[in-house]
N, C-alpha and C positions, 0 to 999 in steps of 0.2 A: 716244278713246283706242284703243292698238293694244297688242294682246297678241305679245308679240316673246321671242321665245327668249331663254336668259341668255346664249347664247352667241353671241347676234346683238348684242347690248348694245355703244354706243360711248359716250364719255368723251362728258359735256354732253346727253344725255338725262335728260327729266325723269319721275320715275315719279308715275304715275296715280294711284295707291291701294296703300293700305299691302301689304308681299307678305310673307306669314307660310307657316312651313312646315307640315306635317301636322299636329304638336303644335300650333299657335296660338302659335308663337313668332317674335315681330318681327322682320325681318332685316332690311326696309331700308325707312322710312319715307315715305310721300304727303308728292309736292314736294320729294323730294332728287335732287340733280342728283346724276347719276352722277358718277364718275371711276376709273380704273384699279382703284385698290385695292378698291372697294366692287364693281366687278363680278364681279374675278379673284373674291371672297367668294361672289358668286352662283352664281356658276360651278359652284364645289367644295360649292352646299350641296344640302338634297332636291329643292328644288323646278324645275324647266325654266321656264317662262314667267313673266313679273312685265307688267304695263299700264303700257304708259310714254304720256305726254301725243301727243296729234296736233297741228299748227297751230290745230283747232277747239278744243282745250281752251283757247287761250291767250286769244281774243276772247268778248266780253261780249255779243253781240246775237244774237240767232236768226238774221238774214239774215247776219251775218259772219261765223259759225260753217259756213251754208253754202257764202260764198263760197271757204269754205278747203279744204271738204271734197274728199276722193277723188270722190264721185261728182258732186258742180260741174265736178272738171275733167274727168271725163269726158266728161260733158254739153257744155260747153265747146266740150273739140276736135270731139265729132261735128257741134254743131252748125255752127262757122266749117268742117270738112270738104264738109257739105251747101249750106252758106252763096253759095259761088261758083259750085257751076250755077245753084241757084237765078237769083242775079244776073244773072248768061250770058244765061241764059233769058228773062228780064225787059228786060232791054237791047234783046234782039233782037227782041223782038215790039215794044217802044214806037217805036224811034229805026229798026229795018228793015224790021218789018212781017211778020216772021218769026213766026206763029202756036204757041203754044206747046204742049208738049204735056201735056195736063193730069191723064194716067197719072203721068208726071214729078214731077209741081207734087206729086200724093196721096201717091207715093213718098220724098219729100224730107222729108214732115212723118211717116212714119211709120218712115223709118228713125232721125228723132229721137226720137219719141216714143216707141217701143218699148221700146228697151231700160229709159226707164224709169217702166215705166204702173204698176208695183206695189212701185216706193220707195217709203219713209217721205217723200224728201223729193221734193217733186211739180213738176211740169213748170211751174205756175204761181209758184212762189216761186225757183225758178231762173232762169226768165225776168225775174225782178221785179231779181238782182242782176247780171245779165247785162249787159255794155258792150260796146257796138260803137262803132267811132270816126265821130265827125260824119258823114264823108260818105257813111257804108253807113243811115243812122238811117232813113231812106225807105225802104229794103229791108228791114230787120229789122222795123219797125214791121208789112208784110204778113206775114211770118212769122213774127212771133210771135203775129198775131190769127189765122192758119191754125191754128198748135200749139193756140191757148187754145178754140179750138172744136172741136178733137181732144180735147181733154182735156172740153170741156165740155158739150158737142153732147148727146148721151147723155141730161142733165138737161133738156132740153129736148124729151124724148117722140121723139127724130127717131129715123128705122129708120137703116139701116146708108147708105141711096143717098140719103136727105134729109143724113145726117152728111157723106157725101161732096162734095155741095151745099154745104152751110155752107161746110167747109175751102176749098174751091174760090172764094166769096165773100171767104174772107178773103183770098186771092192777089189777088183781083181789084181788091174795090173801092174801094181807094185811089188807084190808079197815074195816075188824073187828076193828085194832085199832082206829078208829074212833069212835067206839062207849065204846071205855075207857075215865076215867080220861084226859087233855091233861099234869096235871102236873106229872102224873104217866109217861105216853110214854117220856118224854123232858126230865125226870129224870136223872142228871149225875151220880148223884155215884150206890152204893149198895142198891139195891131194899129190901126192908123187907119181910120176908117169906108171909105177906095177899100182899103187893104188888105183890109179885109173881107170889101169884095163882090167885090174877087179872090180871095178863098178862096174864098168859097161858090161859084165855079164848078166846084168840081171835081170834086162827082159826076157834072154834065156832062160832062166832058170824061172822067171813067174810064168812064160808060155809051156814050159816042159811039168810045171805043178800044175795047170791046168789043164792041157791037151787031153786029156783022157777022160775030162767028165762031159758024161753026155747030155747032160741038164743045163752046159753053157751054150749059148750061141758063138757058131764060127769067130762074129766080127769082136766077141768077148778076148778071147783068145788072141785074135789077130792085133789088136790094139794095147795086147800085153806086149807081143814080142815087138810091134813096130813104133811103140809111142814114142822113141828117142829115134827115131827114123826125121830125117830134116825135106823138106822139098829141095833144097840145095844139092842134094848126095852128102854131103858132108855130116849124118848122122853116123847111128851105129842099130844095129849091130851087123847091119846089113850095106849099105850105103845107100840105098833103095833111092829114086827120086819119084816127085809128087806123083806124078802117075801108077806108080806100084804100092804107094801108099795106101792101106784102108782106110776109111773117111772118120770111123770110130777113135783111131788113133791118133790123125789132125787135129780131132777137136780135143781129146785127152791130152795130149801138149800141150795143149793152151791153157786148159785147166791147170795141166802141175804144174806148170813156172810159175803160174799166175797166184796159186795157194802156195809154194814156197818160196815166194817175196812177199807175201803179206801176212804172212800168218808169225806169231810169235817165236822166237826161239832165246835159248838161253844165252846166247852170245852175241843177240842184238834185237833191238824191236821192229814189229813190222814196216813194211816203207809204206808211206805216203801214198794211198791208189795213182798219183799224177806223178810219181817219181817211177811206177810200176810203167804205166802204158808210157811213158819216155823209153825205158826201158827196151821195151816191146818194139815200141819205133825206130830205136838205132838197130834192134841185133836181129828185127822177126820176118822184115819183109821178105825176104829170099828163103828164110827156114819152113815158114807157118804155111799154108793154103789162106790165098789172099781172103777169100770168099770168109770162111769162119775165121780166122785173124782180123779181119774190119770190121764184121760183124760184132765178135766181145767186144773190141774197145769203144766200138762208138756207143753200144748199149751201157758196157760202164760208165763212160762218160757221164752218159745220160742218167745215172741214180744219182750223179751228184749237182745235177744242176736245182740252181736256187741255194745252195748251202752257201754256207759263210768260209772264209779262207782266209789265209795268211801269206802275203807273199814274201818272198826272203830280204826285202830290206823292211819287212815291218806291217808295209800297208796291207789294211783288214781289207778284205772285198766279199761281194759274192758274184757267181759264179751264174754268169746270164744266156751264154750261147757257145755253144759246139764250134771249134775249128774243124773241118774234115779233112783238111789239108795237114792238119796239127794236133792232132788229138790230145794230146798234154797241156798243150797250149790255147786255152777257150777265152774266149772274150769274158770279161771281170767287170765289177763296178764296184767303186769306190765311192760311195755320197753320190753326186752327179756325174762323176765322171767314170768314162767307160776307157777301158784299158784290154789292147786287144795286144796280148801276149804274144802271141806267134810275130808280132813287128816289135817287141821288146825283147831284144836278145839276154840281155842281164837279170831280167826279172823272171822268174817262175815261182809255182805254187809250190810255198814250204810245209803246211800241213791245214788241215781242217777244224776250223773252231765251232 
């Protein structure tokens, strides 16, 4: 809701909460739409300002309340502004050979991320409602795992030139998919076993477009070709286990699962952050490095506590304390009563209102 003069008031605005004068005398009631006559009234009484409704009061979901907000579209235009060097830039090192500059690349994600590092509403839940059209998805997909290790980096012990490293990984080590198929990568359903093992070339192919500039660091490179590398052995391209892993690369896996389960696509909307770290919890523990693997979730966790929820037979709650045994599963309150999920097997969080 937006606090707006009596005298700024138009016909078909709806007010916020009830707007009483000094006395505690009712003038004009929560959820009446204005018109002529009831303003001209405001106008002429003691009080200046009344709360009239925004677009976010009218939707029902926590991510659609942001996507309506003032500072979504801020966010928005700076970012599709930064959007098209970035592209420029990327174009012309893959298809000209035109070496990029990676002052540039650090610049791009920090003139987005600045302005807004100390919102309520965070650079990850923005990104999560954020849509770019099909054919930019390959480009937003590195810049938005650049932003989520600007915003995340930090949680993971790195000084200020390891964080700079990270961001720099996240520009880099996708762009092998560029030089697949584009109907392979845009693929919705089930990829076919030669499909496959055409994907999995492609941290080859992003550490063979990178290995030869000398303005990247080592672990840049290194967390191209190993980021699909699992602690398991069970990755690719190598089968590498945790110990031969670079630590740049540990943490870039956690990022790209983590942005391509939440972030939008055209053949389904983002999951639920609490259906994501479920997620993470049945398939990550043996794949991830435990150390930055508990580390994201439990910090995600922790942006969403105090928020409002929905759970899947209905009840509204919010969200009061961290399982660490359960991470999906946090202790809830409903009115007075507290509901500790991890001992309700049937019930979990269906999404956030």
């Amino acid at each position: 809701m937006e606090l707006v003069a009596t005298v700024a008031l138009q016909p078909g605005m709806e007010v916020a909460e009830d707007a009483t004068d000094y006395k505690g005398n009712l003038l004009v009631k929560k959820d009446t739409v204005l018109d002529k006559l009831t303003i001209q009234k405001l106008v002429v009484s003691p009080i200046q300002c009344i709360q009239i409704k925004e677009p976010e009061d009218y939707v029902l979901t926590y991510f659609e309340k942001i996507k309506v907000s003032k500072v979504f579209k801020q966010f928005e235009d700076l970012y599709h502004a930064n959007f098209t060097a970035y592209k420029v830039a990327l174009d012309s090192f893959i298809y000209k050979k035109v070496p990029p500059n990676n002052n540039d690349f650090l610049d791009i994600v920090n003139n987005i991320f600045t302005p807004f590092e100390r919102r309520s509403t965070t650079i990850l839940d923005m990104l999560t409602v954020l849509k770019v059209p099909d054919v930019d998805l390959l480009y937003a997909h590195g810049l938005n795992v650049a932003l989520i290790c600007r915003y995340t980096g930090k949680w993971f012990g790195l000084d200020d030139e390891e964080l700079k490293t990270l961001i720099l990984c996240g520009f880099y080590y996708d762009i092998g998919k560029f030089k697949l198929p584009k109907d392979l990568i845009f693929k919705p359903g089930k990829l076919t076993d030669e499909e496959l093992n055409l994907m999995r070339t492609h941290p080859v192919h992003s550490y063979n477009l990178i290995q030869n500039l000398s303005s990247l660091d080592i672990n840049v490179k290194l967390a191209a070709l190993m980021h699909h590398e699992r602690c398991d052995g069970k990755g690719y391209p190598q089968k590498l286990t945790a110990d031969r892993i670079n630590k740049f690369a540990k943490i870039i896996s956690i990022i790209d699962a983590y942005d391509a389960m939440t972030s939008y696509r055209a053949y389904r909307d983002p999951l639920c952050p609490f259906k994501v770290i479920e997620i993470f919890e049945h398939d990550g523990l043996d794949r991830y490095d435990v150390a930055y693997y508990l580390t994201f979730l439990e910090r995600i966790v922790e942006e969403y506590i105090g928020k409002e929820v929905v759970l899947n037979d209905g009840t509204e709650c919010s969200i009061v304390l961290i399982n660490k045994q359960k991470l999906s599963r946090p202790m809830v309150r409903a009115g007075n009563n507290y509901i500790d999920l991890s001992r309700e097997k049937d019930l979990f969080i269906e999404k956030l209102v």
